[in-house]
N, C-alpha and C positions, 0 to 999 in steps of 0.2 A: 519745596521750591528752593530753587539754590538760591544761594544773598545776589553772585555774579552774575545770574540771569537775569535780573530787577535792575531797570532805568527807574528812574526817579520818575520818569514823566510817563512812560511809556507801558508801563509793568515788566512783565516776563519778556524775552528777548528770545526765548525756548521757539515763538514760532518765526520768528525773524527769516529762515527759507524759504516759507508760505508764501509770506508776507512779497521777497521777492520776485517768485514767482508768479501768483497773480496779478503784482505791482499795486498791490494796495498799502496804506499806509496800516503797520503796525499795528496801534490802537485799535485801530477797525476791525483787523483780524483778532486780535487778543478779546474783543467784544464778544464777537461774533461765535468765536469757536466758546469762550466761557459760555455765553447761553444756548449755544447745546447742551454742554454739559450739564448746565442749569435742567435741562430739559429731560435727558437720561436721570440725574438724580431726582427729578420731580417722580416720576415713577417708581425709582426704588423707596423713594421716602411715601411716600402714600401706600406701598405693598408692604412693605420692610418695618414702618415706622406708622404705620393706622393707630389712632386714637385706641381702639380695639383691643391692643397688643402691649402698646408703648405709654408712656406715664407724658404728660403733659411737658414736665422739667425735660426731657430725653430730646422730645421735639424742638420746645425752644434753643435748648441748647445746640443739637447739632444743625437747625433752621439760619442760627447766629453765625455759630463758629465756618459754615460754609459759604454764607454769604461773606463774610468777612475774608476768607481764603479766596474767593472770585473776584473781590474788589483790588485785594494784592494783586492778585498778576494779572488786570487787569492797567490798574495805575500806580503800583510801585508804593510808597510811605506816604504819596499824597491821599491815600486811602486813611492813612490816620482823621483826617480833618472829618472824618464820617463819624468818629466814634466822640472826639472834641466836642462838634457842633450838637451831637446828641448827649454827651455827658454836660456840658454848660447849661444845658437847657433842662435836664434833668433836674440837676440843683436848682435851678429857680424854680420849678415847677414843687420842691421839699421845701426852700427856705421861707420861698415870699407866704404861699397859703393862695388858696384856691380863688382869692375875691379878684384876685388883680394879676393871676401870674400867666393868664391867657394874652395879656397885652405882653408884657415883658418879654414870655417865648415867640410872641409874633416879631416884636423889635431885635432881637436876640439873635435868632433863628435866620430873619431875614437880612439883618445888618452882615453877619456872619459869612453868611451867601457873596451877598454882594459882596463884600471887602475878598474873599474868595474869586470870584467873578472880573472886576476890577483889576485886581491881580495878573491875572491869565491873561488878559484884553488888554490892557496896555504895558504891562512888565515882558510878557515873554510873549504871542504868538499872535499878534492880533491879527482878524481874518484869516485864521487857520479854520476851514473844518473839518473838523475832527473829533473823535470821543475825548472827551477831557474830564474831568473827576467834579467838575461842577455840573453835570450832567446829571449822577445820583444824587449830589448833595439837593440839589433843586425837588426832587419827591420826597428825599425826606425831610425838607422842610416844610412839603406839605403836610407832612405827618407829623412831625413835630406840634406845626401849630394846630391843627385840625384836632389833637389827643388836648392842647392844651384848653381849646374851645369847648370843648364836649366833657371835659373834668369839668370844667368851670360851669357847663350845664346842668350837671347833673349833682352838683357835691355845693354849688354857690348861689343858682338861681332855685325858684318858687315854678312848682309845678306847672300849675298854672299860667306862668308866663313864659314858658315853652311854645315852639310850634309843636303840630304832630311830628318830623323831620326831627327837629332838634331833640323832642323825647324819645325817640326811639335811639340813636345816636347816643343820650348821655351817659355818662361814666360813673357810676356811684361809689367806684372807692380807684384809689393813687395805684398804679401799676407799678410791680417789681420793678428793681431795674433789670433782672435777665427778663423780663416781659417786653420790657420800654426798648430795650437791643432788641429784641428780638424782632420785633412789629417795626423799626425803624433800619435794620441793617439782614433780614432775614435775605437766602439766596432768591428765593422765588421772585424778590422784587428789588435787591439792591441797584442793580445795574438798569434796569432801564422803565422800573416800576410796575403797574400803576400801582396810582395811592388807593388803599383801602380804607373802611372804616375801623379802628382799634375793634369796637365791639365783632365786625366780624372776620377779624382775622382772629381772636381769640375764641371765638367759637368754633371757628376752622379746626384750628391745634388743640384742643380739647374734647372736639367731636361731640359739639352741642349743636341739635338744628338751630339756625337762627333765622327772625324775621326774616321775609323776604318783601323788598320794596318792589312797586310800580307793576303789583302782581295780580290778576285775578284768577284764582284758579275754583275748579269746579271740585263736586264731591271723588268724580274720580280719580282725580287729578291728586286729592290729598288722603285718600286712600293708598294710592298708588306709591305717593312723598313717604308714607306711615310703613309702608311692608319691605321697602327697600332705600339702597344706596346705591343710584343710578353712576356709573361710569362713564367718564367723562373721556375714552376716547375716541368717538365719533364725535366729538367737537374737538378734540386735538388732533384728531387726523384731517379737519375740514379748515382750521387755524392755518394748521402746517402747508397747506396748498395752498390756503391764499397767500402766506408767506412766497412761497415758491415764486409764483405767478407774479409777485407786486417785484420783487429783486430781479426777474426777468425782462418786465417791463422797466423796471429804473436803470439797468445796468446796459439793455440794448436802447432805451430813446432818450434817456435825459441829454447824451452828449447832443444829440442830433439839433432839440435846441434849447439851446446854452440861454440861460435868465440873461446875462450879459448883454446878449444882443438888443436887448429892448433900447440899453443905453447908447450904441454903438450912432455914431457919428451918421456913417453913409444909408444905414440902416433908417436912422430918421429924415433924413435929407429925401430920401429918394421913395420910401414906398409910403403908399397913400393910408390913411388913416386908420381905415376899414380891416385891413392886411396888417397894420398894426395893434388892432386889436386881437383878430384873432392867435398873431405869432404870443402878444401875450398870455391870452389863453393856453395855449399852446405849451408853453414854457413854462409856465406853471403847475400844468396838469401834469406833466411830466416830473416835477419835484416831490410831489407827494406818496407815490408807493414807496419810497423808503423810511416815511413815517409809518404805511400800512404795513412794512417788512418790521420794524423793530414794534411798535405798539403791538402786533397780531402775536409775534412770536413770545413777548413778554405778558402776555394775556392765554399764552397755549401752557406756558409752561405754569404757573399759578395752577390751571386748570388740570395738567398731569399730576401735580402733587392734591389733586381736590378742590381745590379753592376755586370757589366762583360761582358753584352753584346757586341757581337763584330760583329756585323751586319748579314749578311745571307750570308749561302754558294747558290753556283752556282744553287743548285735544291730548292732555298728558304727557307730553312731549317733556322731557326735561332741557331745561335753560340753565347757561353756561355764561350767562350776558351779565352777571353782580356788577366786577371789578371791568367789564372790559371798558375799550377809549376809544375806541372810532364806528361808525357804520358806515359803509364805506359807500353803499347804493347810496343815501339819504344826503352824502356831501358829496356828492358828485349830481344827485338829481334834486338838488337843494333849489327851492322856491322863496326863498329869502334869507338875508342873513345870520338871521336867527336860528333856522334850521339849520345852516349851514356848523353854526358855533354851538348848537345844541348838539351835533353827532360828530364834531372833532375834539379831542383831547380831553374827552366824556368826566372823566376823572378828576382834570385840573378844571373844568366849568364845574362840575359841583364844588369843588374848594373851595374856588372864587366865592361861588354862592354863599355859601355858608360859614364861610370869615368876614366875611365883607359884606355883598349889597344885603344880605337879611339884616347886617348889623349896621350898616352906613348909616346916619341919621340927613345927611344931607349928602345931594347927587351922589346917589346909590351908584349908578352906570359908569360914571365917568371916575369917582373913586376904583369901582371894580378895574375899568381900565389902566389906569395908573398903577396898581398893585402888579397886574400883569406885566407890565412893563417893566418892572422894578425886581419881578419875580425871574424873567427870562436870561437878563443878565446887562452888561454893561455898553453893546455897543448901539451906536444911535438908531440904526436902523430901526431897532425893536420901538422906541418911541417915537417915532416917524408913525410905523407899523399900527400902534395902539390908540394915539391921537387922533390919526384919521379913522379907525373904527368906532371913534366914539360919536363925529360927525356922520357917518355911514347910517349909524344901529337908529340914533336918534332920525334919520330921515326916512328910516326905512320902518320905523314904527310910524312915522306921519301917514309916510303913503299907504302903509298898509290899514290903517287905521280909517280913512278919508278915503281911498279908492276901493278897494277891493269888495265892498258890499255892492258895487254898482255891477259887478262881474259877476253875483252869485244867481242871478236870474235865470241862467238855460246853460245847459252843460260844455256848450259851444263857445258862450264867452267865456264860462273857467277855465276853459283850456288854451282859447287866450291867455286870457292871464297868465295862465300859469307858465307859457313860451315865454313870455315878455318878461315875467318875473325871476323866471331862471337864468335867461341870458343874462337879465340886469347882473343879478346875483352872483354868477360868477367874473363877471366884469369887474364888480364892486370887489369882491375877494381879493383879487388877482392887482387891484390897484394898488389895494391897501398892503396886498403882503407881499410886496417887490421891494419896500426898505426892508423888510425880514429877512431877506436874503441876499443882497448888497449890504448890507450893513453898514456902510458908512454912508455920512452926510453929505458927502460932494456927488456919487452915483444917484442916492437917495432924490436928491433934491436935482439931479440933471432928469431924471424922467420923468416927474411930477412938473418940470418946467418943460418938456416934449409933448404934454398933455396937458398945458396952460391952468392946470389944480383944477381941471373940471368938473371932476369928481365931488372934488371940496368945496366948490364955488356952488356947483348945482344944490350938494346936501344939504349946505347954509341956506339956502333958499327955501329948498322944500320946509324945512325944518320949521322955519319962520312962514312960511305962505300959509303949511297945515301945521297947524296946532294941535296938540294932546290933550284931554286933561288931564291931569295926574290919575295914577289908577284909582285910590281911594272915591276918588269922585265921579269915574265912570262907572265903581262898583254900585253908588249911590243912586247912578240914576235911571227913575222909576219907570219912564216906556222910553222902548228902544223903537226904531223905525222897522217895519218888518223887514228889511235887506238887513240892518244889524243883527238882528236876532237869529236872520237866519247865519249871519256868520258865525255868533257863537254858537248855534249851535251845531255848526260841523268845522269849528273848531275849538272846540273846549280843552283840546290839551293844551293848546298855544295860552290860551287866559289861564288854565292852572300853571301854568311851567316858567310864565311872564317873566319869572324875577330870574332865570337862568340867566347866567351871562353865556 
């Protein structure tokens, strides 16, 4: 890569034509076209470079050295701050010792972010978007601290005082540093992620089966796991299409209509409530397959270098779903909010999880929210965005909690329900993540005053009218009413998954 091709902000300049000619900005292109290539090398590195052939150092090493070459001409020297944030935090994770350096790298890691973040947002581009270089640094923060929680598992805490989750997860000895580069800056995930767990992207690049979680599989099924190494591309060719399809959909209707509008003057003046909900919907719905284009694409490409397998479902079918972050039917045909935030950004809600509300000693929820908010970056809308989910999730466990056993009785009112619960739900969504994408405080706070905070006034309500008990004490208690019982028991994922943010 020549020095004169490289903007500081922009990366390579090499496709600056493209870029022309489609009229897209720069960065986007320079994204876009690196994870292709991300995607062609994913294959040659899994045929070329198989555990089978290639010595573990060889992987790591050229896994490093190309992600690190994608970051460049992706964003220029601001790519350095990748290696910074993960060498700073390195050293503390050597100098302090394992009892306490899982907080330090969380302070460290995330301070680092943010002053990163902050930077960008009010020094140089605020409400640009755009790809910018705090975009990677944000997963490998997750990584950072998630490696530093799971040392501190496995090398500082008593067996015993493990979950299942957390044991499987712990770390029993300090990672190299070409391991720690490697797992934090490799090609397959620099640029647009997902965050993995250390233990198994290190079994990945060494070609050890590893656990597989939230799996049941049958005898033949791990007969099947035992005789072979299933090929992963008929779920990279099935990736690849829904990529396709979600860029189609975002590039032919988002303009059509513009989140903007919601705020627009004549727009609330003149059309009646009802049309104002559903344009919100609308406008919304429309923002998200270019999450589905970059999360799917960065989840195809892990999975052409191998990574991701998550052993075989019950009819031997192999799964591809480890590391992935969205399911795209389940957030679109989501029946509360919970489901909804349990099948978006798959990756960053377990992080959540498992830095926070397992560890929060007080409001678990509303802590996990705040991190979020603090994690995303610096401008207000995201705390708009995160504040009102915390008022949302809490009212939506009331109701779900207090209503929905009265609907379990004949398959007619579940299906009730289940109309009324989805509309709610993408209502509620759609209210909540409109500061997300206005991002400042005067749009923010103009729509939420177009919609009188009814959202927030109602949820305060509910919240306070139906009451919870804490779970410990709904764990506790001895007979349930038969409508409750039969809710647990057709929904038992929802009670084990409870603590999912």
């Amino acid at each position: 890569m020549a020095t004169e091709s490289v903007s500081p902000c922009t990366g390579s300049s090499l496709l600056q034509p493209i870029s022309e000619i489609i009229n897209l900005p720069l960065d986007q292109v320079n994204f876009v076209v690196c994870q292709l290539c991300a995607l062609l090398t994913a294959f040659w590195f899994r045929l070329y470079l198989h555990p089978s052939r290639t010595s573990p150092f060889i992987r790591h090493v050229v896994a490093t050295l190309l992600g690190l070459y994608f970051a460049l001409f992706c964003f220029g020297w601001y790519a350095l701050h990748f290696l910074v944030q993960s060498g700073l935090t390195y050293g503390i994770m050597i100098l302090t010792g394992v009892e306490h350096m899982h907080r330090y790298c969380l302070v460290v890691a995330l301070g680092y972010l943010s002053l990163c973040q902050i930077t960008r947002v009010y020094v140089f581009d605020y409400g640009m978007y755009s790809a910018d270089f705090t975009g990677p640094m944000m997963v490998i923060t997750q990584k950072i601290t998630s490696l530093a929680f799971e040392i501190h598992d496995g090398m500082a805490r008593k067996e015993e005082h493990l979950t299942p989750g957390q044991k499987m997860l712990a770390i029993r000895r300090m990672p190299s540093l070409l391991e720690y580069f490697s797992y934090n800056c490799n090609f397959m995930g620099i640029l647009a992620g997902p965050t993995c767990s250390y233990n198994d992207y290190i079994a990945f690049i060494e070609g050890r089966p590893c656990r597989h979680r939230d799996l049941e599989t049958n005898q033949k099924a791990n007969g099947k796991a035992k005789q072979s190494e299933p090929s992963p591309n008929t779920a990279v060719v099935r990736k690849l299409a829904t990529c396709l399809f979600s860029l189609m959909v975002f590039l032919s209707v988002c303009k059509v209509f513009p989140v903007e509008r919601n705020i627009d003057d004549d727009f609330i003046a003149n059309t009646p409530f009802y049309s104002q909900a559903v344009y919100l919907y609308l406008s919304m719905l429309t923002t998200r397959p270019k999450y589905y284009f970059v999360w799917t694409l960065a989840d195809a490409i892990n999975n052409a270098a191998g990574f991701g397998f998550n052993g075989y479902d019950s009819d031997g079918a192999p799964r591809w779903d480890l590391i992935s972050n969205l399911r795209i039917l389940n957030i679109e045909l989501a029946t509360s909010f919970k489901v909804f935030l349990d099948n978006w950004n798959i990756q960053t809600a377990h992080w959540l999880k498992r830095v926070c509300y397992e560890r929060c000693p007080y409001k678990p929820t509303a802590a996990t929210f705040i991190l979020s908010a603090m994690w995303h970056g610096a401008y207000p809308g995201y705390y708009f965005t995160f504040l009102t989910g915390i008022v949302i999730t809490l009212a939506a466990r009331a109701v779900r909690h207090n209503v929905r056993p009265y609907f379990l009785g004949s398959p007619a009112l579940k299906l009730v329900y289940d109309v009324i619960t989805w509309a709610s739900t993408q209502i509620a969504i759609c209210y909540t993540v409109v500061p997300f994408v206005l991002l400042s405080v005067g749009p923010s706070l103009k729509f939420y005053r177009s919609w009188c905070f009814s959202l927030h006034i109602g949820c305060v309500l509910l919240a306070v009218a139906l009451p919870v008990k804490p779970r410990h004490l709904r764990q506790k208690s001895p007979a349930l009413a038969p409508a409750h019982r039969h809710a647990g028991a057709t929904d038992g994922k929802y009670n084990q998954k409870s603590k999912t943010t």
